[in-house]
N, C-alpha and C positions, 0 to 999 in steps of 0.2 A: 874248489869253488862250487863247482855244479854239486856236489855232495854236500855240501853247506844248504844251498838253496833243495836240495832235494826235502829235507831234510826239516827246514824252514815250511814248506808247502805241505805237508804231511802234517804237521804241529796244527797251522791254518786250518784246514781241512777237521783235524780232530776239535779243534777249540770251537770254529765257529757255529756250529748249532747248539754250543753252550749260551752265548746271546744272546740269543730269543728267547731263552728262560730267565736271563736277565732284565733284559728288560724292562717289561713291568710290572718286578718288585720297585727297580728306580724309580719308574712311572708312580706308584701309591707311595712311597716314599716322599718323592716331591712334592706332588698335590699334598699329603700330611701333612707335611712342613709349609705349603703355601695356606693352607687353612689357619694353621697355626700363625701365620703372620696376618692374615685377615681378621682375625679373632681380636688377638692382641693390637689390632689396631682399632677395631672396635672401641676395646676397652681404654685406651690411649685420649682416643677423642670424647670418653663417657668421663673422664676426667678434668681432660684439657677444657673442657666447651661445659663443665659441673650442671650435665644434662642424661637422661637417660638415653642410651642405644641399643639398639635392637640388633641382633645378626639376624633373618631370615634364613631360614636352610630350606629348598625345595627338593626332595627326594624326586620329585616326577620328573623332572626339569633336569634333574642333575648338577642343583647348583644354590649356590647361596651367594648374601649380597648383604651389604650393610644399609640401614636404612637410610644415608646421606647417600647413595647412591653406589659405591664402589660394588662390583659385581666378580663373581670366580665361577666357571663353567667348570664343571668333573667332565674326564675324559668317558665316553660310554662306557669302554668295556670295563671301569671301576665300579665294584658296590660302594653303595652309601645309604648307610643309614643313622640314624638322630634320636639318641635318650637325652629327653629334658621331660619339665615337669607338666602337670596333665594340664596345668590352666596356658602355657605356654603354646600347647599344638594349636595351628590355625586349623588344621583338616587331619584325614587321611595322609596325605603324603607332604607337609610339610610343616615347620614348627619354629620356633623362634630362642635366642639365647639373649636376655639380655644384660646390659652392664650397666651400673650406676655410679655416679658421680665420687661415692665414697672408692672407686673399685672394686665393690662385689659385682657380684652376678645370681645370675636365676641359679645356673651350675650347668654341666650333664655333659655330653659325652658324644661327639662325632666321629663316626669308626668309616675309613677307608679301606677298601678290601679289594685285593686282586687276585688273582687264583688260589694261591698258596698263602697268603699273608694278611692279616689284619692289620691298620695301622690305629690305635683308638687316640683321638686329640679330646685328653681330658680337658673342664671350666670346672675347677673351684668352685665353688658358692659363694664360701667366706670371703674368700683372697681373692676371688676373681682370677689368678693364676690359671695361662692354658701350659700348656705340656703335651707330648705327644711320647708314644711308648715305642720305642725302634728295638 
């Protein structure tokens, strides 16, 4: 039994500073995936309500938001940065995606980045269609 548990603590010991390089790949992975349902909810309501919607995405801020109000804060230590098209950017650091009634969209491409990892959360133009590349 104590050679069991020796044994067990030793495995612990080796494994567990593998998790903190874990981490947060999870961490940009999920935020990925929550933009991705922020998006597509966007476009949901640019249908339902047969009205245009806007995503704002704020780079300085760290964060983007729907313009009916629903808001997503990015964790600091993720990059984030915003391709759309040039009549779309409000500024320097922030820029807009938006979706229309038929479901297109402006387009472009929201990239979440953690150390080691990109995650890019493609818009369609045509199709309106988001996607995220894992």
């Amino acid at each position: 039994m104590l050679v069991v548990l020796l044994i067990l603590g030793l495995l612990t010991a080796i494994a567990a500073p593998h998790f903190g390089r874990v981490a947060p790949r999870l961490e940009a992975k999920a935020t990925a995936r929550q933009t991705v349902a922020l998006l597509r909810e966007a476009r949901g309501l640019a249908i339902r309500d047969n009205r245009e919607v806007a995503v704002v995405v704020d780079l300085d801020a760290g964060a983007m938001a729907i313009d009916s109000g629903r808001r997503m804060d990015f964790a600091k230590n993720l990059g984030l940065q915003l391709l759309t098209g040039t009549a779309e950017l409000i500024d320097d650091g922030s820029g807009r995606i938006r979706f229309y009634p038929d479901g297109t969209s402006t387009g472009g491409r929201v990239t979440v980045t953690d150390a080691g990892r990109d995650y890019n959360v493609r818009i369609d133009w045509l199709t309106g269609r988001v996607t995220v590349d894992d």
